[in-house]
C-alpha positions in Angstrom: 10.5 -0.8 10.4 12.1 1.2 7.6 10.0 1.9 4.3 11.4 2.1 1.3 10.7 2.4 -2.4 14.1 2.4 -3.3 16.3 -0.4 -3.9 19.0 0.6 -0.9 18.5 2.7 2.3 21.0 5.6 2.8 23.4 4.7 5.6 22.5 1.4 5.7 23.7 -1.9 4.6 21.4 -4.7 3.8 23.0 -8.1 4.9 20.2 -10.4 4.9 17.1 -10.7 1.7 14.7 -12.9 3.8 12.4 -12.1 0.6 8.4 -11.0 -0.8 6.1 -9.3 1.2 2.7 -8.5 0.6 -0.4 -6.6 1.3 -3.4 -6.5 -0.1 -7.4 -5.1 0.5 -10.5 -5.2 -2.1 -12.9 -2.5 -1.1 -16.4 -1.8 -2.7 -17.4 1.7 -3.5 -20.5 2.9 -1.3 -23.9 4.2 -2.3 -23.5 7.1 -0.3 -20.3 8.5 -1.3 -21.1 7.7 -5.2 -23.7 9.9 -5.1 -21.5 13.1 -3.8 -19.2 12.4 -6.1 -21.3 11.6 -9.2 -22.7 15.2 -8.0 -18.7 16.3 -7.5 -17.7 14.9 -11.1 -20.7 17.2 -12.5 -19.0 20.3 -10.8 -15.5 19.7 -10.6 -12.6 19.5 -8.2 -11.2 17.0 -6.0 -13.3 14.0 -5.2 -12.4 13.7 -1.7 -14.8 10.5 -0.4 -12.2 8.3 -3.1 -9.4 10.1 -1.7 -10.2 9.2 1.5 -11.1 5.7 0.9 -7.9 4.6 -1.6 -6.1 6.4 1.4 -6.9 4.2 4.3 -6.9 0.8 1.7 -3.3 1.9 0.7 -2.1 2.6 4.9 -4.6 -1.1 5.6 -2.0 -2.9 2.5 1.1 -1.6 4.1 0.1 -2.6 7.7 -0.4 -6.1 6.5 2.9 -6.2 4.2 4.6 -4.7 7.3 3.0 -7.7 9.5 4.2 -10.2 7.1 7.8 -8.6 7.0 7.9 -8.9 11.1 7.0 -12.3 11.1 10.3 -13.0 9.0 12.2 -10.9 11.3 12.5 -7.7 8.7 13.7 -4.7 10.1 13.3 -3.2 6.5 11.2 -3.1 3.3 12.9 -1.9 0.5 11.4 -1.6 -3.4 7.7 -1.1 -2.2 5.2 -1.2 -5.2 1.4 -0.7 -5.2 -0.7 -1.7 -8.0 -4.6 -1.6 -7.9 -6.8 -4.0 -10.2 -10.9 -4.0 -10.8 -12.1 -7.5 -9.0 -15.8 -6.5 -10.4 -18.0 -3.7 -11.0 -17.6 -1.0 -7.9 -15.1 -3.4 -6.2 -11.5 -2.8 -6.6 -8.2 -4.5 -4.9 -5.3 -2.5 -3.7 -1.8 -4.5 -3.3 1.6 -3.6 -1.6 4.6 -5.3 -2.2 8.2 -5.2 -1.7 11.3 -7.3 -0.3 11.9 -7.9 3.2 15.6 -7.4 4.3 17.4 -6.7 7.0 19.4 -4.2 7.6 22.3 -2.4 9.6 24.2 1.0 10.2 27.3 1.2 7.4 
């Protein structure tokens, strides 16, 4: 599966839009890791349990977009987008999207 964020895909053509994909998580913050960061934030530098965590939600959203393309029979994502959104207090989702295609050598 090729990944793209751009609109075409260098030495390829695209000769089938089989159209949106999608892939999303909500993860809640943990006791735990809010406390070495609060103590992080107070200190400075990078806060590397959030790093870690949007990390692995971000990689979890594209698996599932991926999936989703499969099941159309994409060989290709192009114009992937994330955008993240507060769901409540300490719970925030994380979404992928782009447009399944399917492409071939030029």
């Amino acid at each position: 599966m090729i990944l793209a964020t751009t609109e075409n895909i260098a030495g390829k053509k695209i000769v089938k839009t089989l159209g949106l994909v999608k892939g999303n998580t909500i993860r809640a913050r943990h006791v735990g890791r809010d406390f070495v960061a609060a103590l992080r934030g107070m200190i400075g530098g990078e806060i590397s349990e959030y790093t870690k965590l949007i990390a692995e939600s971000r990689e979890q959203c594209i698996d599932r977009m991926t999936t989703q393309a499969e099941a159309l029979g994409a060989n290709a994502i192009t114009m992937i987008r994330f955008g993240t959104s507060e769901m409540m207090k300490g719970a925030a989702e994380l979404l992928s999207y782009g447009t399944a295609v399917i492409v071939k050598d030029e």
